[in-house]
Structures are given as structure tokens and as C-alpha cells.
DRENDRENKE-343596 format. One record per residue (C-alpha): residue in three letters; x, y, z. Coordinates in Angstrom, 3 decimals, padded with zeros to 6 digits. Layout:
BEGIN
{"ala", {X, Y, Z}}
...
//
This chain:
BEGIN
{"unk", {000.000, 000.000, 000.000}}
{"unk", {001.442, 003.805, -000.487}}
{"unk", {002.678, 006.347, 002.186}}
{"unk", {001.590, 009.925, 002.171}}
{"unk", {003.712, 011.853, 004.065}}
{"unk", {001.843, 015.332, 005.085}}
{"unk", {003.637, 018.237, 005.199}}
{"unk", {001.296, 020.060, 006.695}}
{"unk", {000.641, 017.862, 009.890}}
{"unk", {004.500, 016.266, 009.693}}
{"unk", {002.743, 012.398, 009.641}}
{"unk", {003.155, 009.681, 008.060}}
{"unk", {-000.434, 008.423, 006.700}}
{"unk", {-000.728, 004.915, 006.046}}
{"unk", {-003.184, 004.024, 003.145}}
{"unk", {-005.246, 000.548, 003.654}}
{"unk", {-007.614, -001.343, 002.255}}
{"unk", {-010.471, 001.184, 002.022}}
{"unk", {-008.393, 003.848, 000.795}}
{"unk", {-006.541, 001.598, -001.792}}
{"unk", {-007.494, -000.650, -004.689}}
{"unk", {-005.058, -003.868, -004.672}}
{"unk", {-004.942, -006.047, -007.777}}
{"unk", {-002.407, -007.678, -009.654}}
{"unk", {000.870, -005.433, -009.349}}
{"unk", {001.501, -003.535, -011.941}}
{"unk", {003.777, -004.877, -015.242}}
{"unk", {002.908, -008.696, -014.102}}
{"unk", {000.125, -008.869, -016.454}}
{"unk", {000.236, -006.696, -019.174}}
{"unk", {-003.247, -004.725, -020.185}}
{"unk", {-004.883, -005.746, -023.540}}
{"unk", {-003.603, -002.629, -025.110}}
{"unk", {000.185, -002.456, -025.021}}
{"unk", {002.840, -001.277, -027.765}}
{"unk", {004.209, -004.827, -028.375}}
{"unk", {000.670, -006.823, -028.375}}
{"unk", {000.361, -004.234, -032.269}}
{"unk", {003.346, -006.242, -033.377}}
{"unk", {002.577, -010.027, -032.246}}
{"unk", {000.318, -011.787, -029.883}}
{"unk", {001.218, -012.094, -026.407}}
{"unk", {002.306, -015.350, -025.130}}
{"unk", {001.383, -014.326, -021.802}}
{"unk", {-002.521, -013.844, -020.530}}
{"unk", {-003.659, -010.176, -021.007}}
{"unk", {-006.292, -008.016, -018.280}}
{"unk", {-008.328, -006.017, -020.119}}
{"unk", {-008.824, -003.307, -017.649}}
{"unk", {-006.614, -001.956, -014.595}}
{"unk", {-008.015, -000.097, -011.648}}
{"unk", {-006.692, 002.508, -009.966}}
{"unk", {-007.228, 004.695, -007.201}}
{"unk", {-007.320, 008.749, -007.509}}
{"unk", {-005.639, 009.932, -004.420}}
{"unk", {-006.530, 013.937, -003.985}}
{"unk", {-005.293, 014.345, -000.491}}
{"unk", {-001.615, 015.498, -001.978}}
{"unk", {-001.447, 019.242, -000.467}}
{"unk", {001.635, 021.372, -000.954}}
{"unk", {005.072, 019.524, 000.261}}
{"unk", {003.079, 016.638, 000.707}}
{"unk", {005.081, 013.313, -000.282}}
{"unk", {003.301, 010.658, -002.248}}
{"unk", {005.764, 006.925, -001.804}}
{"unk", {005.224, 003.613, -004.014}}
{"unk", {007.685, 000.855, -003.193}}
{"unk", {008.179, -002.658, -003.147}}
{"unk", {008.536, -004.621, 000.124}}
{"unk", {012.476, -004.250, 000.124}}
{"unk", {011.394, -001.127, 001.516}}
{"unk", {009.764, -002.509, 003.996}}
{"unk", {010.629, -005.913, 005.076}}
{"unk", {014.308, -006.271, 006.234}}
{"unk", {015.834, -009.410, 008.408}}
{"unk", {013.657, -012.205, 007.003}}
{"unk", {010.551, -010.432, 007.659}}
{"unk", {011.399, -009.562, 011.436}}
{"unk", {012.245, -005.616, 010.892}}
{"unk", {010.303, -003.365, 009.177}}
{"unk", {012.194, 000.039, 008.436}}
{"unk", {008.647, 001.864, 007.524}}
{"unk", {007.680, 001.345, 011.040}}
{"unk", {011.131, 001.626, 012.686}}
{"unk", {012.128, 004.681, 010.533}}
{"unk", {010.475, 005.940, 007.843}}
{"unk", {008.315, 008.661, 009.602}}
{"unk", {011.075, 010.274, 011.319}}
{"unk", {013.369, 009.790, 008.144}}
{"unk", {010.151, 011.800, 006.089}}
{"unk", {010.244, 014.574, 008.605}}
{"unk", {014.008, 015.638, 008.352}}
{"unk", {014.246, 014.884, 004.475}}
{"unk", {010.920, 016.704, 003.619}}
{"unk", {012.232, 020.017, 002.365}}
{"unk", {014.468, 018.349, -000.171}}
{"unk", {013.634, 017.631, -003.512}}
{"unk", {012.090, 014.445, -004.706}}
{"unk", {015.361, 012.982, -005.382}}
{"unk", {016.998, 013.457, -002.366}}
{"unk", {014.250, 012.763, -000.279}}
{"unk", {015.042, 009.410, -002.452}}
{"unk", {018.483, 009.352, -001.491}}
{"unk", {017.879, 009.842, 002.278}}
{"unk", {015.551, 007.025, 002.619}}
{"unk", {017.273, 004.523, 000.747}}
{"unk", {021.116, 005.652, 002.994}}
{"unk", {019.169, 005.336, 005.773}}
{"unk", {017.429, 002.256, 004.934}}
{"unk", {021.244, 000.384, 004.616}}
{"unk", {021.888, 002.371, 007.921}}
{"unk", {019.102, 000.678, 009.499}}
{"unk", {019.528, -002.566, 007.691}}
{"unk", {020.892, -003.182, 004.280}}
{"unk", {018.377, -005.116, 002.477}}
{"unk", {017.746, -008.385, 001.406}}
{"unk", {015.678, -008.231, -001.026}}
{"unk", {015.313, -005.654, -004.139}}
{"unk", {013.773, -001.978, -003.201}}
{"unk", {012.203, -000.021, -005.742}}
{"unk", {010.871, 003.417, -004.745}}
{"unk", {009.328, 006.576, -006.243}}
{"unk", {008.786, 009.263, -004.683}}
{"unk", {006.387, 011.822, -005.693}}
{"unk", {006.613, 015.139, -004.151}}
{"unk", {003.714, 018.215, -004.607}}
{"unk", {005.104, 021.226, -005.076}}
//
């Protein structure tokens, strides 16, 4: 699920269930229409239709995070950074652009423990 950081009221906000379509992640089935699919038939299954969620709490500052769970599962499963760190990390990196705030929270993430497993993050920041 994605992290909204809010600048306004320096908090983490979690997003669950009721705030956040889950499906199949994203890239493992491609959608019906795709680039390649014009040139031959997929080999793989295709889903005709994706939903997604329209998130319209971003205010100014306010940091938007998608990641994978190298972000947030370190030590087998026993540590979680996002709950360790990852609020406190948001609230000194918050002024910086989005690609430092990047930065920050993947050096601190090795700080706390280097991962495992793969991490991919974006982080989206409202200016």
C-alpha cells in the first residue's frame, strides 16, 4: 500500500484497504492494449482493464511513496524500516527535492539494515 507523508501535519499516513485498490501489481500482467501486443500476440494472458485509485489528499510539500517490500521488510521479515524509521526519516528529508528525499531514505534504509531483497521506490513530491 502507499505512504503519504503530510507536510502540513509532519505524519506519516498509512493508506489501507479502504483507501486503496489492490490487484495484480503492476507490469505482471500486461493490459490488452500495449505497444508490443500491435506487433505479435502475447504469449502471456492479457487483463483487459486496470483499476486505480485517484488519491486527492496530496497538499503542498506533501510526499506521495510507491515501493516494493524491500522497503519494507528487512531481516527475514522480522524488521520493518517503515515502522522503525520511515516517519522520522520523512520529517528531516521533507524540504528536499524528490530525489533526495530518495536518497535519504534509501542511505538510511542500509543504515538501518541493508536489504535483502530488491527496493524499488518513487517518490512523488507536490510542489
Amino acid at each position: 500500500m502507499p505512504f503519504i507523508f503530510s507536510n502540513k501535519f509532519n505524519i506519516l499516513i498509512r493508506q489501507d484497504a479502504e483507501t486503496a485498490n489492490t490487484s495484480t501489481p503492476l507490469g505482471i500482467i500486461p493490459s490488452e492494449y500495449h505497444v508490443d501486443i500491435e506487433h505479435f500476440e502475447s504469449a502471456l494472458p492479457t487483463k483487459k482493464k486496470y483499476h486505480v485509485n485517484e488519491i486527492n489528499l496530496l497538499g503542498e510539500g506533501d510526499i506521495f511513496l510507491l515501493y516494493t517490500d524491500g522497503l519494507t521488510e528487512q531481516n527475514k521479515g522480522k524488521l520493518n524500516f517503515a515502522d522503525a524509521r520511515l516517519e522520522e526519516v520523512l520529517k528531516e528529508a521533507k524540504h528536499g527535492t524528490a530525489r533526495e528525499i530518495s536518497d535519504t531514505i534509501i542511505r538510511e534504509l542500509n543504515a538501518f539494515y541493508p536489504p535483502e531483497d530488491d527496493v524499488s521506490l518513487a517518490v512523488i513530491k507536490k510542489i
